[in-house]
C-alpha positions in Angstrom: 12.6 19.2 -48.4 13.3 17.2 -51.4 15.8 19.6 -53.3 17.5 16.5 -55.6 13.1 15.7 -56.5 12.2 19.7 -57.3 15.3 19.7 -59.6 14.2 16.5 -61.6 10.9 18.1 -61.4 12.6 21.1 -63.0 14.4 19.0 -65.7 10.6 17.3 -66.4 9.4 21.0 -67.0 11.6 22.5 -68.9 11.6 19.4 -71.4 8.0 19.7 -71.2 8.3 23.7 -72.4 10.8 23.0 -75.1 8.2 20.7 -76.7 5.3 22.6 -76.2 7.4 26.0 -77.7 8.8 23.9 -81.0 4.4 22.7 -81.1 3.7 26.6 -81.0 6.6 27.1 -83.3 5.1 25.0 -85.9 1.5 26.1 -86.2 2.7 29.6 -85.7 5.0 29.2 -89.3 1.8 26.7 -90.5 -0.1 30.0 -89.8 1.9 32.5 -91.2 2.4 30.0 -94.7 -1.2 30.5 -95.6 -3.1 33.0 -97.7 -4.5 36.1 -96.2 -7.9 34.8 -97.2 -7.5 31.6 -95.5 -6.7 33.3 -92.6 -10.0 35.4 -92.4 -11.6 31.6 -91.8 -12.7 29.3 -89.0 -10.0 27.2 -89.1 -7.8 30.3 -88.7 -9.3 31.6 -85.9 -9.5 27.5 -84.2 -5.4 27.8 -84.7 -5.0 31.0 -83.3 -6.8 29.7 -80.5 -4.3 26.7 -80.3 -1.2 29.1 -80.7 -2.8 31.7 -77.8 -3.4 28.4 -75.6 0.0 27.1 -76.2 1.9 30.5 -75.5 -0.9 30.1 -71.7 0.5 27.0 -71.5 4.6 28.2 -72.1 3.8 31.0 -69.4 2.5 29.0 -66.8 5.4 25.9 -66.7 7.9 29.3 -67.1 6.5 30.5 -63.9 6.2 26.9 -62.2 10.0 26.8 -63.5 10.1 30.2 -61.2 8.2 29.4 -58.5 10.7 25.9 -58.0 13.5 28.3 -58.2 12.3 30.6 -55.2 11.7 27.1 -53.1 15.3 25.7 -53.8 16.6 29.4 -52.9 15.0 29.7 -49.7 
């Protein structure tokens, strides 16, 4: 087994989930800036979506992160 390539791998993902948390941070502060009535829109609802896919997205590299961990501990 490739221990030296997982770990890399590992470095990828975990720069990979700090950008895609400071993206979710954004539109999460874009979305809480905005007037209540704006936020019974469309365009609310479209970036909740975005922020709910993101957070998927966060979730899934964190357990990927997890699942690395468990192969290099074995």
């Amino acid at each position: 087994m490739d221990k030296k390539a997982l770990k890399e791998a590992q470095e990828f993902l975990g720069k990979a989930l700090s950008m895609i948390e400071g993206v979710r941070d954004d539109e999460q502060s874009s979305y809480d800036d905005k007037s209540d009535k704006w936020k019974e829109g469309e365009a609310a609802g479209r970036v909740e979506e975005n922020i709910n896919t993101l957070e998927e997205a966060i979730d899934q590299i964190t357990a990927a992160n997890d699942n690395i961990d468990s192969v290099l501990s074995n």
